[in-house]
C-alpha positions as CSV (number, residue, x, y, z in Angstrom):
1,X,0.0,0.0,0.0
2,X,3.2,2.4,-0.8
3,X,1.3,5.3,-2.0
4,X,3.8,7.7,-4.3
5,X,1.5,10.0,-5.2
6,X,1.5,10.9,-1.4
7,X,4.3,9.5,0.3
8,X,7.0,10.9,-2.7
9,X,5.4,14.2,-2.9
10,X,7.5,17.1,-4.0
11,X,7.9,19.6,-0.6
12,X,5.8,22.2,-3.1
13,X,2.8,19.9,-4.2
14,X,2.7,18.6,-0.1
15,X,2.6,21.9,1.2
16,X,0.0,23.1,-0.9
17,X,-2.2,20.2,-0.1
18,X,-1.3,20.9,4.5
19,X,-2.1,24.3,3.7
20,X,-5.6,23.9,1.7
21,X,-6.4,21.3,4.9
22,X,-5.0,23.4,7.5
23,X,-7.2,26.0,6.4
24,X,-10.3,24.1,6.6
25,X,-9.3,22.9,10.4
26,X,-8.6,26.3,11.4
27,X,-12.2,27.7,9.9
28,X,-13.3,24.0,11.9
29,X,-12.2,24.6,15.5
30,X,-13.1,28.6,15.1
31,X,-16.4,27.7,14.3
32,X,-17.3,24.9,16.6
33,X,-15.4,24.7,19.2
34,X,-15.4,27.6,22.0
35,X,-12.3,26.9,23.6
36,X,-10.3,27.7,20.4
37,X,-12.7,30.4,19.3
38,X,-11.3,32.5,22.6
39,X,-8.1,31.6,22.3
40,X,-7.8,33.3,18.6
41,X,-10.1,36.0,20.4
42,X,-7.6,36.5,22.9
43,X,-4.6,37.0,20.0
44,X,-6.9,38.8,17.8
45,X,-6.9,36.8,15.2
46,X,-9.4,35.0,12.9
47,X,-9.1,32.3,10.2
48,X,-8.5,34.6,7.5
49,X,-5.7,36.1,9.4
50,X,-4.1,32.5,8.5
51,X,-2.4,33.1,5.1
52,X,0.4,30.5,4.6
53,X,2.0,28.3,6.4
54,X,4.3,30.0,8.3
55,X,1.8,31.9,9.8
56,X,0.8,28.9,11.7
57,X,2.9,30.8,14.4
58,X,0.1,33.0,15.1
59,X,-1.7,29.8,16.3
60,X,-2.8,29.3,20.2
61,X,-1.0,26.0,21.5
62,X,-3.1,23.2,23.3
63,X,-1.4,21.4,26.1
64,X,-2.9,18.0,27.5
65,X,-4.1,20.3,30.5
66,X,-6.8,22.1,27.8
67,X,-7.7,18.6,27.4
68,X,-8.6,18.2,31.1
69,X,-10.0,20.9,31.4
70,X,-12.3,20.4,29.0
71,X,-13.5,16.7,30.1
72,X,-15.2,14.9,28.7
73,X,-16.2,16.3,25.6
74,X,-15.7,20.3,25.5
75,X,-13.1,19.7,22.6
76,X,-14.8,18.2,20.1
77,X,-15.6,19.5,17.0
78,X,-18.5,17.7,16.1
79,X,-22.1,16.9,18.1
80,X,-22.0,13.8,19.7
81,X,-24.4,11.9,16.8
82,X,-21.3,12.2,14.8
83,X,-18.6,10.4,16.7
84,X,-18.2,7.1,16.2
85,X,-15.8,6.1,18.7
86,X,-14.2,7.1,22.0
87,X,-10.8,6.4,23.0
88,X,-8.2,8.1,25.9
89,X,-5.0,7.6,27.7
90,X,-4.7,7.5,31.8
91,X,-4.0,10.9,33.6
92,X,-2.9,11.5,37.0
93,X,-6.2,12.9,38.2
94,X,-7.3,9.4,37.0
95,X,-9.4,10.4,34.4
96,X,-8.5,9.7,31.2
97,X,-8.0,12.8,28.3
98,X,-10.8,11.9,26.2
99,X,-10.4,11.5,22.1
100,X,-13.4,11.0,19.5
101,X,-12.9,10.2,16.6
102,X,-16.1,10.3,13.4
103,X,-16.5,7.3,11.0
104,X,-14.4,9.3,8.6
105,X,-11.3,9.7,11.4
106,X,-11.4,6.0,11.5
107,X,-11.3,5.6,7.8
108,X,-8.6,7.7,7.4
109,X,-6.8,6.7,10.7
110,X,-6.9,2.8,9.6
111,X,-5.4,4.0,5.9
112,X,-2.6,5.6,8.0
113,X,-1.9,2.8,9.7
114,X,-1.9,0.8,6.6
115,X,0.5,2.7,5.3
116,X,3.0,2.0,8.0
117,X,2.4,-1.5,8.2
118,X,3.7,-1.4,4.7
119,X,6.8,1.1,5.3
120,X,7.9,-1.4,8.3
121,X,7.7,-4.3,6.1
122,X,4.1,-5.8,6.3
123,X,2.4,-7.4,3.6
124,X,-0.9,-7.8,2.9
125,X,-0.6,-12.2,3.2
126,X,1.2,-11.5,6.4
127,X,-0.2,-12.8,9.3
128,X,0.3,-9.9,12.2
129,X,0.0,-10.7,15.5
130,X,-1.0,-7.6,17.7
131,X,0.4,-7.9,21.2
132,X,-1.2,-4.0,22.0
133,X,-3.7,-3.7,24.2
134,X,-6.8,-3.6,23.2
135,X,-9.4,-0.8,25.2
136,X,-9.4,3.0,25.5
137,X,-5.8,3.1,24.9
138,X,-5.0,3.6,20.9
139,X,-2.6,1.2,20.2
140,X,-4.2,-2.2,20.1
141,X,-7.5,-1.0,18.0
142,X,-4.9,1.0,16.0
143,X,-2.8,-1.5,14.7
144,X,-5.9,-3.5,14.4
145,X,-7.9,-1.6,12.0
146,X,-4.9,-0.1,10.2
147,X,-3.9,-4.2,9.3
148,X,-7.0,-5.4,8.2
149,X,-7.0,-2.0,6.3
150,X,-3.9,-3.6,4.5
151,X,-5.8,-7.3,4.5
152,X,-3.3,-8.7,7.0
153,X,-4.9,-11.9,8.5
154,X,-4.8,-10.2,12.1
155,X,-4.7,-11.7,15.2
156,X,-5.7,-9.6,17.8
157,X,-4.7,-11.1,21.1
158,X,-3.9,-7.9,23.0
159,X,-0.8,-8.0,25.8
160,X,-0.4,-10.5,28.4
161,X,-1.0,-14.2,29.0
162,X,2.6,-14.7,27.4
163,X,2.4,-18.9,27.3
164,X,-0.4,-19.0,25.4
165,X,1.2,-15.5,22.8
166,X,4.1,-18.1,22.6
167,X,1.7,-20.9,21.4
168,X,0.0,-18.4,19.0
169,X,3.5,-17.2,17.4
170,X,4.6,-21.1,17.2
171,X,1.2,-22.4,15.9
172,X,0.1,-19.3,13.5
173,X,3.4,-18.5,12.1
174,X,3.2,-14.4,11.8
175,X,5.4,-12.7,9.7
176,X,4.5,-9.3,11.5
177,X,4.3,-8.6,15.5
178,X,3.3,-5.5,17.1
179,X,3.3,-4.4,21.3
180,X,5.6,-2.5,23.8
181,X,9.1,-3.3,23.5
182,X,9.4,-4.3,27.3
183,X,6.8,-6.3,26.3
184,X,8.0,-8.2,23.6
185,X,11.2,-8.6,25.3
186,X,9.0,-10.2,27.7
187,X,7.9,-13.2,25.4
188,X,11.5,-13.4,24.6
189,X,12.9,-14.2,28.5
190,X,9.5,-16.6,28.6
191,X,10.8,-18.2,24.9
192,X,14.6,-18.6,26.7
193,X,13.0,-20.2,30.0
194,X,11.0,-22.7,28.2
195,X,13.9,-23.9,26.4
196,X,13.1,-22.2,22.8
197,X,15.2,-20.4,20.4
198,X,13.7,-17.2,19.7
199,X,15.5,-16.8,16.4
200,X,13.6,-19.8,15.2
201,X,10.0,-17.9,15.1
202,X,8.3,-16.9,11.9
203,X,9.1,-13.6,12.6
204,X,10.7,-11.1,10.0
205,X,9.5,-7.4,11.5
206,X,8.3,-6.1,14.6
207,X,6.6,-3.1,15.4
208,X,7.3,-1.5,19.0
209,X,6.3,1.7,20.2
210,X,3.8,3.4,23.1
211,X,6.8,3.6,25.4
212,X,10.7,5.1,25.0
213,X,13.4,2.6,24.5
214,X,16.8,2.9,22.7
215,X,19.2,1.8,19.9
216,X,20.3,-0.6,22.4
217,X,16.9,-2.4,23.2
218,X,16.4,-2.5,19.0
219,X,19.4,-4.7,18.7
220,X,18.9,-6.5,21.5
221,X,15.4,-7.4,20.2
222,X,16.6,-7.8,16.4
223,X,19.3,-10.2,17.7
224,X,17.3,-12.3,19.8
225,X,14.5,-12.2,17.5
226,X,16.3,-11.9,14.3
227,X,13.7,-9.5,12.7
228,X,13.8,-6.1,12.1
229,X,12.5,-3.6,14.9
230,X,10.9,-0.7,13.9
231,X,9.8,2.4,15.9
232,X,6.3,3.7,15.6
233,X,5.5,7.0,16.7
234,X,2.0,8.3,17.8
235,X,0.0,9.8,20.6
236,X,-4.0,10.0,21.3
237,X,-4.3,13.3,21.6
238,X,-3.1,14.0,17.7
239,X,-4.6,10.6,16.3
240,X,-3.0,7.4,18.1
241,X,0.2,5.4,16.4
242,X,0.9,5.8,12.8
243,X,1.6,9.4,13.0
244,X,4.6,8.3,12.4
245,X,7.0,5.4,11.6
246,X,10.9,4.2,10.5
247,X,11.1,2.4,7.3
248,X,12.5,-1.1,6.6
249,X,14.7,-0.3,4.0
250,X,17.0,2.5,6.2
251,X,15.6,2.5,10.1
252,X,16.6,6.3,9.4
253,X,14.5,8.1,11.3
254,X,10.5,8.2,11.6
255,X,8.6,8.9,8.2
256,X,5.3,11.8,9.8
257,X,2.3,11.1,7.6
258,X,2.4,15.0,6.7
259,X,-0.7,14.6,4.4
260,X,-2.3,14.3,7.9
261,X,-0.2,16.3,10.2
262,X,1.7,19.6,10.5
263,X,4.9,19.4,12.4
264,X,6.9,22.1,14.1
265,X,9.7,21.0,16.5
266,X,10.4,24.4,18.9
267,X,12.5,25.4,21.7
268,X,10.2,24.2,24.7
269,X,11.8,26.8,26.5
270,X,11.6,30.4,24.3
271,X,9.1,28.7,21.8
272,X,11.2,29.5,18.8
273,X,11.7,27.1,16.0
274,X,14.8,25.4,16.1
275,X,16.7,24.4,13.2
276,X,16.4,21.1,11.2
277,X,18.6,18.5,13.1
278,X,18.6,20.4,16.2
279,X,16.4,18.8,19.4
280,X,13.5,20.4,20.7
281,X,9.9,19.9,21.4
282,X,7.6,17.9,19.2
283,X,4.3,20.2,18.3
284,X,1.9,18.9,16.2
285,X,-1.7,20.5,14.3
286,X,-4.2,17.8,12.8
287,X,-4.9,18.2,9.2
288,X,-7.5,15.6,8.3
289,X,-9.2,15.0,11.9
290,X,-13.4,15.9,12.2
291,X,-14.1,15.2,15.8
292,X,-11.3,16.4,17.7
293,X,-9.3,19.1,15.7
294,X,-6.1,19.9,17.4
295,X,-4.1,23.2,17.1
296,X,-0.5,23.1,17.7
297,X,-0.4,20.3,20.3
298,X,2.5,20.4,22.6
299,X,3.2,16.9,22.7
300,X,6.4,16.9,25.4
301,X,8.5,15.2,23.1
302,X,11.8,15.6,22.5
303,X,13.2,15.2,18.7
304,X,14.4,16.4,15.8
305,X,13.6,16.3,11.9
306,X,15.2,16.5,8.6
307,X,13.5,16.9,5.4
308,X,16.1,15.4,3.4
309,X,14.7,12.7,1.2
310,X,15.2,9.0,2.4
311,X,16.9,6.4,0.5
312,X,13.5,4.3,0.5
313,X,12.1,7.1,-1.7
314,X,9.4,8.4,0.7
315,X,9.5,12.5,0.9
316,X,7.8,13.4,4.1
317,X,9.9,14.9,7.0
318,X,11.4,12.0,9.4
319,X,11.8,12.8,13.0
320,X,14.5,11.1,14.9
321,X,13.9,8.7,17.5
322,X,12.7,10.0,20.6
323,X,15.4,11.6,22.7
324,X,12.9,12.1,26.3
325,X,10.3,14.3,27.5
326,X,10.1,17.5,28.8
327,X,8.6,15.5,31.6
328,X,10.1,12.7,31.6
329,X,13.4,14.6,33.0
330,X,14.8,13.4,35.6
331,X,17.1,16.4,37.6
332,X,18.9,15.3,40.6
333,X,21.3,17.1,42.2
334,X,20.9,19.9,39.6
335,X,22.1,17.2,36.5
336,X,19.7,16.7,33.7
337,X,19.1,12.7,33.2
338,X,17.0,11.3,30.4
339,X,15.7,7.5,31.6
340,X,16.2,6.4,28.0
341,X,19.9,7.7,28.3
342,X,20.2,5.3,31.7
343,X,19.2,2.3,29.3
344,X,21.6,3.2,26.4
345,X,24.7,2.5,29.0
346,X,22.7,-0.3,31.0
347,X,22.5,-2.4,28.1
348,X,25.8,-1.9,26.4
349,X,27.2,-4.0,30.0
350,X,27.6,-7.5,29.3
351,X,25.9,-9.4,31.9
352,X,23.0,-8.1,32.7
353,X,19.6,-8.6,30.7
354,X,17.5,-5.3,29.4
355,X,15.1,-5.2,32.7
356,X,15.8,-2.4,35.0
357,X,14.4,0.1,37.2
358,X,15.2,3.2,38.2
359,X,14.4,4.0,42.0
360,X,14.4,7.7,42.9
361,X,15.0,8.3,47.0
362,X,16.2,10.7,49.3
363,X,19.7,10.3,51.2
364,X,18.5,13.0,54.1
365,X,17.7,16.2,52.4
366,X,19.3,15.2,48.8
367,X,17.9,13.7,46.1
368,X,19.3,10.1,45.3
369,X,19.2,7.1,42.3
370,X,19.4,3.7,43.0
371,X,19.5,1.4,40.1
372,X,18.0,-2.1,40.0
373,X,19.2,-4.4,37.3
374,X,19.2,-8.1,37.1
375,X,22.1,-10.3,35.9
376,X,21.6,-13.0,32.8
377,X,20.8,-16.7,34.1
378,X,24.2,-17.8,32.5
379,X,26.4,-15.5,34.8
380,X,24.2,-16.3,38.1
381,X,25.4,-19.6,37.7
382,X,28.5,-18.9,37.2
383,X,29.2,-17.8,40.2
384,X,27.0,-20.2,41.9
385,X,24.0,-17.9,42.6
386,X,26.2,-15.9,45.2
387,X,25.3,-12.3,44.8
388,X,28.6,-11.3,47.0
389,X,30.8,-13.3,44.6
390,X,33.8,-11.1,43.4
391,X,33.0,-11.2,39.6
392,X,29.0,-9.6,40.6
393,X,31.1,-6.8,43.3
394,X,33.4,-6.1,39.9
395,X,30.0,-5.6,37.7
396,X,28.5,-3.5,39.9
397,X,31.5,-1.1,40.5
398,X,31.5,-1.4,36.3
399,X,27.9,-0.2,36.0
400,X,28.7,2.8,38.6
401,X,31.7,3.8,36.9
402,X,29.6,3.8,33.5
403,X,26.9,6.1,34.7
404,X,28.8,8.3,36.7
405,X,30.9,8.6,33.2
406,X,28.1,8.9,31.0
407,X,25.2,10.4,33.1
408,X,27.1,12.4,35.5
409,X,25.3,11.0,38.6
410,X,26.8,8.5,41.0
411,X,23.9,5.9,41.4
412,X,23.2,3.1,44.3
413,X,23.4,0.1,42.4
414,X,21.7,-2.9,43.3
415,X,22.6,-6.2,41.3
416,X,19.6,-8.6,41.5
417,X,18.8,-12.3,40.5
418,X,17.4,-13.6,37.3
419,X,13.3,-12.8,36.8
420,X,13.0,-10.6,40.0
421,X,12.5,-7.2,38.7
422,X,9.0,-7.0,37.5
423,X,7.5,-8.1,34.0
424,X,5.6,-5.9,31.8
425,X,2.3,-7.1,30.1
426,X,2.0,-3.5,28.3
427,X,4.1,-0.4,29.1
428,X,7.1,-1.1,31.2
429,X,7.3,1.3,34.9
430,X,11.0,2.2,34.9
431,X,10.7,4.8,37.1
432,X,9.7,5.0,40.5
433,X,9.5,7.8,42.7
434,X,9.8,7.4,46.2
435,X,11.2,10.7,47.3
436,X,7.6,11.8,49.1
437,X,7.2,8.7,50.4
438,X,10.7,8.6,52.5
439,X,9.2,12.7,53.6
440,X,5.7,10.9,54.5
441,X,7.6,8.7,56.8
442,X,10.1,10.6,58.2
């Protein structure tokens, strides 16, 4: 389903076609949404005021907090006869920040998915086995639709339950798989322990996403898997996965479907755009979307793009794979420390397997890391299970030295046993803050 009349657009035919939908979204949310109609109120601007786009600048952002705000439905575009599906993520006031999408959004969102089935590798005889989960969260009804979309036979048997994924993989024979990373690696480590070589699978391409993870976890995963791994990119609040996604051919970065969506990448700090190659917040404005509309979305991530053409052919800007969040962050003792930068060192270490979490703690008034990490099955019984054992002390000063090197913060270490960190059956928790907690008590 390589499209390329779309995807090899020239940068003058595709920015003619964002611009004639941009206009249309803008007139959209002025019209019917009252939220956005006093924001450009408040600027003292109007739709016609919009006359290119580079004056998308004049825009009002949207933050996930306008979302909130608004719950359930105070964004949406359309009256509620129209939408034809609900979905959200989780939020920390524990309700969700609620997306609707009309019969047309779903159309379009399961083409877009398609489409990046097919830039990752799929086929339409594959057989894809969709390890998302399946609910209010996108990415299991995403991949879903956007398969059959393509005509994959799809299985959709959602995350956890890993024995009987295992059977699935061994009895179907996919040529495609889809789910978290952690998770995936999961099945793996279950594969290992009941005496299976992963390589040996059907497998030939995996699609991973919906959580960060690094160079380092793709090789690990391509190795023990022997596929390829390829990093989708997508959110609820702008659509759900497919907004973007790597190719097969050159894993060079992540293709945006900018038919659908206009991408800025800005300073998060002055708000500026920053220049192509350069990291700095992801900001995205729907072009296509009828029930939830969304103007300049700060999205938290961190990134960068190029417009360069890829050697696969395709034309659209690529973003790089995410560097962190703005929120994501972690700052301790003044020193700026990306989690996905702690999981680049941990899994260069020989010894250890790629499951590790990242305590945060105070040490009296000063904010603290210990690390958590487990060591592979093949060393623990090296040394005869014996956690004190010389070789695990000479490990553990190894993994301290690394980060201090690389990360510029000493860290606690603490070297664990095989399959005692926990397991993820969808996004992997590798952070845990416990710095109110230790106030709470003391």
């Amino acid at each position: 389903m390589y499209n390329p009349e779309i995807e090899a657009m020239s940068r003058t035919e595709l920015e003619a076609l964002q611009f004639l939908r941009l206009k249309q979204t803008i007139r959209k949310v002025y019209e019917n949404v009252a939220h956005y109609k006093g924001k450009f109120e408040e600027l003292g601007i109007t739709p016609q005021d919009i006359q290119s786009l580079d004056d998308v600048k004049k825009l009002p952002f949207t933050k996930k907090q306008d979302l909130r705000e608004h719950y359930p439905f105070g964004l949406f575009a359309v009256s509620m006869d129209e939408v034809n599906r609900i979905h959200g993520s989780s939020g920390t006031s524990g309700k969700p920040t609620v997306v609707g999408y009309t019969k047309n959004d779903i159309k379009n969102w399961a083409s877009i998915v398609a489409r990046s089935i097919v830039t990752a590798g799929g086929r339409k005889s594959d057989v894809f086995h969709n390890a998302y989960g399946y609910g209010l969260f996108t990415g299991g009804l995403g991949l879903h639709y956007g398969a059959e979309e393509l005509g994959a036979a799809t299985v959709p048997i959602s995350g956890g339950n890993t024995e009987r994924q295992i059977t699935i993989i061994n009895d179907f024979k996919p040529r495609g798989i889809c789910g978290t990373p952690s998770y995936i690696l999961n099945i793996v480590e279950q594969m290992e322990r009941m005496g299976m070589n992963p390589r040996e699978t059907s497998l030939e391409y995996g699609i991973f996403g919906s959580e960060p993870w690094t160079e380092e976890m793709r090789a690990t995963l391509e190795r023990k898997l022997d596929i390829k791994a390829i990093d989708i990119y997508g959110l609820s609040e702008v659509m759900g996965p497919g907004v973007a996604i790597e190719c097969y051919e050159a894993q060079d970065g992540l293709h945006i479907a900018e038919d659908h969506f206009f991408v800025e990448v800005l300073n998060p700090e002055t708000l500026d755009p920053v220049e192509d190659g350069q990291d700095g917040e992801l900001v995205f404005t729907t072009l296509t979307k009828e029930a939830l509309p969304i103007i300049r979305y700060r999205t938290g991530d961190i990134t960068s793009i190029t417009r360069e053409k890829c050697k696969c052919g395709r034309t659209h800007t690529r973003m790089s794979r995410l560097k962190g969040r703005t929120d994501d962050m972690l700052i301790i003792r003044g020193v700026n420390v990306f989690p996905s930068e702690i999981e680049r060192v941990l899994l260069q270490i020989k010894g250890l397997v790629p499951n590790y979490q990242i305590h945060l703690i105070k040490k009296g008034s000063l904010d603290s890391v210990e690390l958590h990490v487990e060591i592979e099955k093949q060393l623990f019984e090296e040394v005869g299970e014996d956690l004190g054992h010389a070789t695990i002390q000479k490990l553990k000063k190894n993994i301290q030295h690394q980060m201090k090197s690389s990360c510029l913060v000493t860290m606690d270490t603490i070297i664990q046993k095989p399959g005692s960190l926990p397991r993820s059956d969808g996004k992997a928790k590798r952070v845990l803050d416990k710095r109110n907690l230790a106030q709470e008590v003391s």
